[in-house]
ChimeraX commands (.cxc) that place a marker at each C-alpha (Angstrom):
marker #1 position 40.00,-4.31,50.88 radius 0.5
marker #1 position 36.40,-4.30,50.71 radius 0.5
marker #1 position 34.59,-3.15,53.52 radius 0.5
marker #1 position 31.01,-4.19,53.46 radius 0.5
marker #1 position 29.20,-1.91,55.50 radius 0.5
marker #1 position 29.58,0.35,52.54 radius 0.5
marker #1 position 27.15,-2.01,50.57 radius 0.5
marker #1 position 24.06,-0.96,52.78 radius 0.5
marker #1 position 24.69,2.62,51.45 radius 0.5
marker #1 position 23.25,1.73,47.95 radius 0.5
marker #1 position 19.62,2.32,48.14 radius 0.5
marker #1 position 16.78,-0.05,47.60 radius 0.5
marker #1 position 13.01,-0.69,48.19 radius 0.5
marker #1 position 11.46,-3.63,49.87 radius 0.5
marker #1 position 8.76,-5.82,47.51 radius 0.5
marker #1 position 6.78,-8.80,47.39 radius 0.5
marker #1 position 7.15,-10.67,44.66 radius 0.5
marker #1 position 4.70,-13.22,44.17 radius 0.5
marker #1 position 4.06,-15.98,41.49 radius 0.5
marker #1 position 1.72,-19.04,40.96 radius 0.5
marker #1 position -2.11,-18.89,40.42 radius 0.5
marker #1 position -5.28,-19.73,42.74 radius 0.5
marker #1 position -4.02,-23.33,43.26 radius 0.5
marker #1 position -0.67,-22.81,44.62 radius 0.5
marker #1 position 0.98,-19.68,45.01 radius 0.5
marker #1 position 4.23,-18.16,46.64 radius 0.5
marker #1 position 6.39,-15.00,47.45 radius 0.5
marker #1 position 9.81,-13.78,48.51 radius 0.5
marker #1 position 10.36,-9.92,49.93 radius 0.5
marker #1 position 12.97,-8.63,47.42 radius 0.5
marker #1 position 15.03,-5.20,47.58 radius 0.5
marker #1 position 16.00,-5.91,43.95 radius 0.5
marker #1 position 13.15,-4.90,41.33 radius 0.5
marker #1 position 14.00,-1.91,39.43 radius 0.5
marker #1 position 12.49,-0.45,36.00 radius 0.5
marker #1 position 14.96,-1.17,33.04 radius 0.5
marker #1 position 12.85,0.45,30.28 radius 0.5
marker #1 position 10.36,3.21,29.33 radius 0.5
marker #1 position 8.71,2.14,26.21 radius 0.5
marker #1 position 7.36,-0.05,26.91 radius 0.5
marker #1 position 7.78,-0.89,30.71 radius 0.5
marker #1 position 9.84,-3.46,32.04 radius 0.5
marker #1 position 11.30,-4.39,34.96 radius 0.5
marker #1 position 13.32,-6.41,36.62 radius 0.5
marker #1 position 13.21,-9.06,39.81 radius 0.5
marker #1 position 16.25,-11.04,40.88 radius 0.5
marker #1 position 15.63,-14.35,42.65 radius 0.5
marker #1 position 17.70,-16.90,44.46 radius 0.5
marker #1 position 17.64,-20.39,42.28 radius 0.5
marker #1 position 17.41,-21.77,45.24 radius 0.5
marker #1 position 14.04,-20.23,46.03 radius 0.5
marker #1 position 11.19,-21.96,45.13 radius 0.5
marker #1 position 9.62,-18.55,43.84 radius 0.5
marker #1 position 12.21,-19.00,41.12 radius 0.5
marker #1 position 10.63,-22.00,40.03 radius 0.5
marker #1 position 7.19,-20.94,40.26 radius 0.5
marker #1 position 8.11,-17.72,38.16 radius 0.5
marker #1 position 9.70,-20.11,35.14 radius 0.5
marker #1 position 6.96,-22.37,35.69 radius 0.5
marker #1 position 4.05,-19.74,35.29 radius 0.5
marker #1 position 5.82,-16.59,33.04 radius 0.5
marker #1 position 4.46,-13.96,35.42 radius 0.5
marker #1 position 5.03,-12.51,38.29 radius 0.5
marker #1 position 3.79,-9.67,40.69 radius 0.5
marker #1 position 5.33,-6.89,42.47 radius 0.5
marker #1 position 4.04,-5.37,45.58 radius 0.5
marker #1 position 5.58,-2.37,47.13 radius 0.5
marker #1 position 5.45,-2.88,50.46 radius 0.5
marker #1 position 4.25,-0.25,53.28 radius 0.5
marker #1 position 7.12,1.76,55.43 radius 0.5
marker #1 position 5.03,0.10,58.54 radius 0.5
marker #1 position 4.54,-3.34,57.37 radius 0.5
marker #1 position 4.18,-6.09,60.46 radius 0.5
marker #1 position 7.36,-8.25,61.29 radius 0.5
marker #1 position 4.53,-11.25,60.59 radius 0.5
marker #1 position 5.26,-10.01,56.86 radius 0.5
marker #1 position 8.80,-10.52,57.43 radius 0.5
marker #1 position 8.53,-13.85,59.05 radius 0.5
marker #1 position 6.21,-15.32,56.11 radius 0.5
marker #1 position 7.82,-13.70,52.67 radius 0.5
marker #1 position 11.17,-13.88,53.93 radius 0.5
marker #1 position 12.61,-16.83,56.06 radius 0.5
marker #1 position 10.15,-19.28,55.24 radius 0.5
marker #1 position 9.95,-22.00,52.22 radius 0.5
marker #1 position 7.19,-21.74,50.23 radius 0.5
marker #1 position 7.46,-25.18,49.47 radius 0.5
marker #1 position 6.40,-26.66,52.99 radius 0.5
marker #1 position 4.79,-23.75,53.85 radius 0.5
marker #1 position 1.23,-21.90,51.82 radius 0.5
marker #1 position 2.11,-18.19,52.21 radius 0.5
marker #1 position -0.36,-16.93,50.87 radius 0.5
marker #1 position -2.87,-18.50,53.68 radius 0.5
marker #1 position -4.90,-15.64,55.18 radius 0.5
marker #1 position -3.38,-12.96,53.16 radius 0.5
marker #1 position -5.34,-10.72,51.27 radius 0.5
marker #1 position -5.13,-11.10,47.73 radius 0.5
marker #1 position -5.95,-10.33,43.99 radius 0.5
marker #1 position -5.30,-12.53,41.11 radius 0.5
marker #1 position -3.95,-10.66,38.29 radius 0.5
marker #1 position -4.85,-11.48,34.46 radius 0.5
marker #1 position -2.23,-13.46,34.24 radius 0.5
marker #1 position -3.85,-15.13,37.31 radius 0.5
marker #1 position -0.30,-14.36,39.37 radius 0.5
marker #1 position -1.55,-13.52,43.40 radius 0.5
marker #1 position -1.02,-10.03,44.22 radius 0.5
marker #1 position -0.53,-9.63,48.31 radius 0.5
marker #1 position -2.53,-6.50,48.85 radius 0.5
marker #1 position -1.50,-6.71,52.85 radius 0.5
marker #1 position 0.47,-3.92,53.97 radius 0.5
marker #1 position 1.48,-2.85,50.61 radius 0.5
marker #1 position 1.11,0.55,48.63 radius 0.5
marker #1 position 0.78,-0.48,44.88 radius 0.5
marker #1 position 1.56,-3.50,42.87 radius 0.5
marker #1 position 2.34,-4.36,39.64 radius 0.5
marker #1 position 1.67,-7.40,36.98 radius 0.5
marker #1 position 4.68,-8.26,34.62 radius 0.5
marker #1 position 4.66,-11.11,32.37 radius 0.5
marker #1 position 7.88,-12.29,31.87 radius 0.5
marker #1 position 9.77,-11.25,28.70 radius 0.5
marker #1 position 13.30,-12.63,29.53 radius 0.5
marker #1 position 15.29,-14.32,32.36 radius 0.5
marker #1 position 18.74,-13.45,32.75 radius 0.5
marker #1 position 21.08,-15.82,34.83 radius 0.5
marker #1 position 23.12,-14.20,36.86 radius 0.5
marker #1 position 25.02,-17.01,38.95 radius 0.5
marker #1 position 23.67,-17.02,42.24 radius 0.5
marker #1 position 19.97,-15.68,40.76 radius 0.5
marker #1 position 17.90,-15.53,37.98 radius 0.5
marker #1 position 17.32,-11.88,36.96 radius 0.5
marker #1 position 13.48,-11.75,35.36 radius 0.5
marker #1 position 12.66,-9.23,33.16 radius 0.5
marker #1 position 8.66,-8.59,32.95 radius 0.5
marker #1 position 6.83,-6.50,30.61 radius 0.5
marker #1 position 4.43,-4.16,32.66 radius 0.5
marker #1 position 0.60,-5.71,32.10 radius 0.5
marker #1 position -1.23,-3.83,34.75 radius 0.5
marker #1 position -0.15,-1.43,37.63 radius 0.5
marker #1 position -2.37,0.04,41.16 radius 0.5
marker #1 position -2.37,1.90,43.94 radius 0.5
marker #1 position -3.69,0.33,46.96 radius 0.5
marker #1 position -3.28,2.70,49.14 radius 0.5
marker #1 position -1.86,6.45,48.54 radius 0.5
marker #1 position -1.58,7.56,52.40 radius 0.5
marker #1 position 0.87,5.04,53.27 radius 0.5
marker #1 position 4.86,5.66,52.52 radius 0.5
marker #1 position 7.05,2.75,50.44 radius 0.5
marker #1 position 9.17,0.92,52.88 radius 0.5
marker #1 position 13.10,1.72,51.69 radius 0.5
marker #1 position 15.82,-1.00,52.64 radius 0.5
marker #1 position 17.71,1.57,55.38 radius 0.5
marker #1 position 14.26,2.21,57.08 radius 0.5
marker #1 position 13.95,-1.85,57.72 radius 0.5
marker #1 position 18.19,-1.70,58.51 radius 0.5
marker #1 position 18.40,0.88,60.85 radius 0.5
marker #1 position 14.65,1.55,62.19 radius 0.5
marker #1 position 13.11,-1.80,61.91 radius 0.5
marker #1 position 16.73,-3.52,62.81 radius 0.5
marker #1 position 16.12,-6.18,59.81 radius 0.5
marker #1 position 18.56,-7.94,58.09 radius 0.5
marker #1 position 18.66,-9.84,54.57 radius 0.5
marker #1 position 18.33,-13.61,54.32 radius 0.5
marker #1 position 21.06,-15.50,53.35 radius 0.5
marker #1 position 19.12,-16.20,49.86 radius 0.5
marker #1 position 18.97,-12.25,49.24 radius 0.5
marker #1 position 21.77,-10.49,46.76 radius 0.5
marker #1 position 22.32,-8.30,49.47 radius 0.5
marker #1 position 23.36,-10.57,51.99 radius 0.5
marker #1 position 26.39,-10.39,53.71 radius 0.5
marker #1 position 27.99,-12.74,56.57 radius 0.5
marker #1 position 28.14,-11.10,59.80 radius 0.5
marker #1 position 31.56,-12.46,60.00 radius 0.5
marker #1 position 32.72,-10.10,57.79 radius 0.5
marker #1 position 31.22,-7.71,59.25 radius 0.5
marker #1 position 32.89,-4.96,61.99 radius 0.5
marker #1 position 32.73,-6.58,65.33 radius 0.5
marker #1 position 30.57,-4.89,67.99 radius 0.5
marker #1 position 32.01,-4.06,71.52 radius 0.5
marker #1 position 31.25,-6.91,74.25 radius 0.5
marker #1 position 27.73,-6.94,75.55 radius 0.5
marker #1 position 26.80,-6.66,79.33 radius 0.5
marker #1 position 26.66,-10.44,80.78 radius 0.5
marker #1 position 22.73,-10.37,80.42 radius 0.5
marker #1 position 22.18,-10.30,76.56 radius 0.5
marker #1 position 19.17,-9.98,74.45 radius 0.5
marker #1 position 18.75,-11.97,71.00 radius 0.5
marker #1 position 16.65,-10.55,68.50 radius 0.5
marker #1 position 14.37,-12.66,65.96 radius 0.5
marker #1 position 15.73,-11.64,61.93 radius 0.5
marker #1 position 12.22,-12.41,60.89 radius 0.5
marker #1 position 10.02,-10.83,63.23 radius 0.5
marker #1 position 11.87,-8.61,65.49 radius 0.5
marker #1 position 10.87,-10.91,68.37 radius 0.5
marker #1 position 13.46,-9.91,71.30 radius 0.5
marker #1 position 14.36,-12.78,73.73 radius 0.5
marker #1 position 15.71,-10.41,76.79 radius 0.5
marker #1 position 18.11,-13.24,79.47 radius 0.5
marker #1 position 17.23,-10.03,82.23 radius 0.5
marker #1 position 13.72,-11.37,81.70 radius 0.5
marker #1 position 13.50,-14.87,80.34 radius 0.5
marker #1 position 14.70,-17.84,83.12 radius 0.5
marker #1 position 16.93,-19.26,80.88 radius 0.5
marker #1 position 20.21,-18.21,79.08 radius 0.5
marker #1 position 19.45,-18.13,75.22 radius 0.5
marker #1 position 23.01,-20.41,74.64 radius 0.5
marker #1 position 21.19,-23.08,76.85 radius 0.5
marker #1 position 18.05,-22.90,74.54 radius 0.5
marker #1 position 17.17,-26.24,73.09 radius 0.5
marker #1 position 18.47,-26.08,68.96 radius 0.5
marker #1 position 15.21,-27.38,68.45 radius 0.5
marker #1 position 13.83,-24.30,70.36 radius 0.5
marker #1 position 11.97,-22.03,67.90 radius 0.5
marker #1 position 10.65,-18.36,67.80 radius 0.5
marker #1 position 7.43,-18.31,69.70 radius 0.5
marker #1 position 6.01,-15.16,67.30 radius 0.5
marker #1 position 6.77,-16.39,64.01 radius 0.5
marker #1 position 8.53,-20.12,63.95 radius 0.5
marker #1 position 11.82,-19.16,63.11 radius 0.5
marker #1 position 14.48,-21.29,64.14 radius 0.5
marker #1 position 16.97,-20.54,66.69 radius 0.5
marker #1 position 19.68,-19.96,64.37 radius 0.5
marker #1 position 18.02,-17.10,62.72 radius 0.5
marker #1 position 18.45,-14.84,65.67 radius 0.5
marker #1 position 21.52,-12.46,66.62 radius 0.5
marker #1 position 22.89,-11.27,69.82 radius 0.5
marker #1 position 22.07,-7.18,69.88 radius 0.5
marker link #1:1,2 radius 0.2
marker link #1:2,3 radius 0.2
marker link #1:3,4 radius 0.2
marker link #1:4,5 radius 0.2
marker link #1:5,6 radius 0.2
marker link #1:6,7 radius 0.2
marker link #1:7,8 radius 0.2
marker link #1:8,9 radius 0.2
marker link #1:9,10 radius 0.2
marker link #1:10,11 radius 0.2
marker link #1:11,12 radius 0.2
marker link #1:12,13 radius 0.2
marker link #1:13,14 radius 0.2
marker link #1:14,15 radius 0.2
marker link #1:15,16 radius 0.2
marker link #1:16,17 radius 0.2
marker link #1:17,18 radius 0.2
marker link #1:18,19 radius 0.2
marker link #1:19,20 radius 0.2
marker link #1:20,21 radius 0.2
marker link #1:21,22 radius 0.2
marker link #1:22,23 radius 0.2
marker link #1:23,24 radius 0.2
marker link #1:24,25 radius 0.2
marker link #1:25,26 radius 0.2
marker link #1:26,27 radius 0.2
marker link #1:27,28 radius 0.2
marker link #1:28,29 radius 0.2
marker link #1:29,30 radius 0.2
marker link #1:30,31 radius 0.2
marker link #1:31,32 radius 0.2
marker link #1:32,33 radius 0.2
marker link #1:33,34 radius 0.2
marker link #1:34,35 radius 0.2
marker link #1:35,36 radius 0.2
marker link #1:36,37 radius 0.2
marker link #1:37,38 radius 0.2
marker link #1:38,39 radius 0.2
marker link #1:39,40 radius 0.2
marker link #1:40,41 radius 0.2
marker link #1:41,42 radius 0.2
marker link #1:42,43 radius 0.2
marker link #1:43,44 radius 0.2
marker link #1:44,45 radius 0.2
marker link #1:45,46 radius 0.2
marker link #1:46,47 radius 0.2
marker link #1:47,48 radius 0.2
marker link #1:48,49 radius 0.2
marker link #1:49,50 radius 0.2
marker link #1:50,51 radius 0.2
marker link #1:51,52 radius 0.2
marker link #1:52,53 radius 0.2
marker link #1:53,54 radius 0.2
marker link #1:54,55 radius 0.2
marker link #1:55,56 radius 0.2
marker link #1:56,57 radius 0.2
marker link #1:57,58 radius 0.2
marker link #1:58,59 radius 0.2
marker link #1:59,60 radius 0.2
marker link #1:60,61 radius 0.2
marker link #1:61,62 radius 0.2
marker link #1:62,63 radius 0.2
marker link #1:63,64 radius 0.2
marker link #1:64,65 radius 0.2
marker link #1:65,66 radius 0.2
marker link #1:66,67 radius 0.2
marker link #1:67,68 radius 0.2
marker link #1:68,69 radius 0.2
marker link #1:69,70 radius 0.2
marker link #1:70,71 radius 0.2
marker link #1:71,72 radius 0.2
marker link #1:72,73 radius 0.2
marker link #1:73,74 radius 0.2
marker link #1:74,75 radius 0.2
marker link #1:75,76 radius 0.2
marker link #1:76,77 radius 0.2
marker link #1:77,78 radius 0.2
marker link #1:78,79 radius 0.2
marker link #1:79,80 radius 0.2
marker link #1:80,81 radius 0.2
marker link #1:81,82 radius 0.2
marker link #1:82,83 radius 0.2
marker link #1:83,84 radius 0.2
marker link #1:84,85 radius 0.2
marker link #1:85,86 radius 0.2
marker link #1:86,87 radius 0.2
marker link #1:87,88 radius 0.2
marker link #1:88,89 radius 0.2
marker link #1:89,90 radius 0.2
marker link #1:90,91 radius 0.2
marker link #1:91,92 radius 0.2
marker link #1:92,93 radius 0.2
marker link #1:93,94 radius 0.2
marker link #1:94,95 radius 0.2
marker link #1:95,96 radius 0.2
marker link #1:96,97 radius 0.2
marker link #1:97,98 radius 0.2
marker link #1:98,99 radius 0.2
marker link #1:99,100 radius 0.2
marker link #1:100,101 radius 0.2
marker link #1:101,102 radius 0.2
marker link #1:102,103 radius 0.2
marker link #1:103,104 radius 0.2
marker link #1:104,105 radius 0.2
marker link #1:105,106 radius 0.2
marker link #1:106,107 radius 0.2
marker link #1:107,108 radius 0.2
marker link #1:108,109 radius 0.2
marker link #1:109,110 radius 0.2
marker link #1:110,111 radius 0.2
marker link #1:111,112 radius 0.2
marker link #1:112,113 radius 0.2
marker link #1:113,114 radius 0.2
marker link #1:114,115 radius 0.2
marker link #1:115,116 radius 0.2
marker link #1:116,117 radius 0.2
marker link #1:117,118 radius 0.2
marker link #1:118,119 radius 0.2
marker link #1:119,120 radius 0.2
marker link #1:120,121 radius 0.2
marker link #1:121,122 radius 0.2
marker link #1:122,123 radius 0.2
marker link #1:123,124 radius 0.2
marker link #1:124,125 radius 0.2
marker link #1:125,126 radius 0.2
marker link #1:126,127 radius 0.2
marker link #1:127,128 radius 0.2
marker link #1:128,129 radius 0.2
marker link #1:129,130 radius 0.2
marker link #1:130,131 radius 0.2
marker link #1:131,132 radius 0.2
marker link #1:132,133 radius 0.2
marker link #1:133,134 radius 0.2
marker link #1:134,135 radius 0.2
marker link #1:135,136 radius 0.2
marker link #1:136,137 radius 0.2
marker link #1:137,138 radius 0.2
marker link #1:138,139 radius 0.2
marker link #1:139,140 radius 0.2
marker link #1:140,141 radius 0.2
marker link #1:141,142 radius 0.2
marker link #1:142,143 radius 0.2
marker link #1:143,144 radius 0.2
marker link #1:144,145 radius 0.2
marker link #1:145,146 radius 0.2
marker link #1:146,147 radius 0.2
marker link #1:147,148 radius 0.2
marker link #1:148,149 radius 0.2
marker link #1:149,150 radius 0.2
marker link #1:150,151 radius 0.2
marker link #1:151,152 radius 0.2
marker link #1:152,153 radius 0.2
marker link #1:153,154 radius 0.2
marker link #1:154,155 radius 0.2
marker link #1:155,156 radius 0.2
marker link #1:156,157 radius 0.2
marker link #1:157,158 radius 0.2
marker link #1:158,159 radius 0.2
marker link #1:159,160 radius 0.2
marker link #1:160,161 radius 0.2
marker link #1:161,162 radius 0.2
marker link #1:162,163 radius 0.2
marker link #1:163,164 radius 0.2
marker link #1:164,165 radius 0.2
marker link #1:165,166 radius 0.2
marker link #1:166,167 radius 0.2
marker link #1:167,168 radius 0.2
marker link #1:168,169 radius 0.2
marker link #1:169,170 radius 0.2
marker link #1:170,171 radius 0.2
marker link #1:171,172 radius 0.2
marker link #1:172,173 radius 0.2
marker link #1:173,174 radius 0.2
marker link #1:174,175 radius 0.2
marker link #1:175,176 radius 0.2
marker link #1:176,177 radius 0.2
marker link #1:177,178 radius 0.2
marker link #1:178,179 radius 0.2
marker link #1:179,180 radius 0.2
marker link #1:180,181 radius 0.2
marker link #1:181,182 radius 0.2
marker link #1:182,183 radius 0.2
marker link #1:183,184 radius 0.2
marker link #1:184,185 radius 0.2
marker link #1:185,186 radius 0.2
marker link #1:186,187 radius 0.2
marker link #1:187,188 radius 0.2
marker link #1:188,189 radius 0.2
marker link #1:189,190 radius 0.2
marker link #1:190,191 radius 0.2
marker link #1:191,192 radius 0.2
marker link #1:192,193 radius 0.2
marker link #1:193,194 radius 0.2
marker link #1:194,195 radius 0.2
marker link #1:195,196 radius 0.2
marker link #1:196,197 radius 0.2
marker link #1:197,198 radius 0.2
marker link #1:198,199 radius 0.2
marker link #1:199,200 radius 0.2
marker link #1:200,201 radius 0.2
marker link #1:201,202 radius 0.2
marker link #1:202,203 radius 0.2
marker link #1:203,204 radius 0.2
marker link #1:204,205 radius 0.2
marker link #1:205,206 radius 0.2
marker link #1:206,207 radius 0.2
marker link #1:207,208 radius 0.2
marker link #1:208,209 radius 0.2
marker link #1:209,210 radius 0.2
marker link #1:210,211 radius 0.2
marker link #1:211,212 radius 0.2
marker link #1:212,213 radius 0.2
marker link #1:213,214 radius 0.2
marker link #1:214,215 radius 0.2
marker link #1:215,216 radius 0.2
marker link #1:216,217 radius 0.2
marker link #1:217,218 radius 0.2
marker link #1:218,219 radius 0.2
marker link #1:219,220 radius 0.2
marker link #1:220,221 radius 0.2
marker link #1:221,222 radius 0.2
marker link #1:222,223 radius 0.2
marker link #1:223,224 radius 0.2
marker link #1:224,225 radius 0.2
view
């Protein structure tokens, strides 16, 4: 038996990792980049094949890593993580710095960053597991704290996309008692809340072509709470 609320136990951070150069660039929030060795630094970022990051990444041979602040803006959340990059320019009216590998590095609501050029890529089914060696490293802020994957679970209510390691169905998940008959749906991207005690119509009679009104998302990507 494997009961999978024990997975969100493990810990993890929450990063931006970005790829591409001052033509076309693009970005994913991970929870997977860790630091596999010392001397000298590497580390490692897993991403979806299905991403287009992943692509950008192979295509380019660098990557960047930004550690993203405990208060970052759901807008964050709506743009690095449940949008395409490939229909969709992320990095439009961000704030960034191109690295010397000329990788973008999203300074927005981040901490530090990093600069890896990529040494190795590991496939790992699902993902591709790229291992960079460390070319440049900053902080961009010192006052603000790292944003840690239970802080965006339990404070921020966020939960990972379906192209994220961590994922996990919320079938499989432990059912939650029966709400009142007025619900509220909540927005995985952005946090948006769409309250029925407020809103004139019942979300389940919502148009599927109906989208968030904060950040775009599509029906589908919001859960009853």
């Amino acid at each position: 038996m494997i009961n999978f609320e024990a997975l969100f136990k493990i810990s993890y951070g929450l990063y931006l990792v970005c790829s591409g150069d001052k033509n076309k660039g693009n970005g994913f929030v991970s929870n997977t980049v860790f630091q596999v060795t010392a001397n000298p630094p590497q580390f490692a970022a897993c991403c979806n094949k299905d991403n287009y990051t992943a692509e950008v990444i192979k295509k380019h041979g660098a990557f960047s890593v930004s550690v993203m602040d405990k208060n970052a803006s759901a807008e964050m959340f709506g743009t690095f993580g449940y949008r395409s990059g490939k229909d969709f320019d992320k990095m439009a009216n961000m704030d960034i710095k191109y690295g010397e590998t000329g990788v973008p590095i999203v300074m927005n609501d981040c901490v530090s960053y990093m600069e890896l050029r990529v040494v190795q890529t590991v496939d790992v089914g699902t993902h591709l597991m790229f291992i960079g060696e460390l070319i440049s490293a900053e902080i961009i802020d010192d006052t603000k704290e790292p944003l840690t994957y239970l802080y965006y679970r339990e404070v921020k209510k966020g939960v990972a996309p379906k192209n994220a390691p961590t994922y996990v169905d919320k079938s499989k998940l432990i059912a939650k008692p029966a709400q009142l008959e007025l619900k509220s749906y909540k927005c995985l991207a952005c946090g948006y809340i769409y309250d029925e005690a407020v809103e004139s119509i019942r979300f389940k009679d919502l148009p599927d072509d109906w989208i968030c009104p904060v950040c775009g998302s599509e029906k589908s990507d919001f859960i009853e709470i």
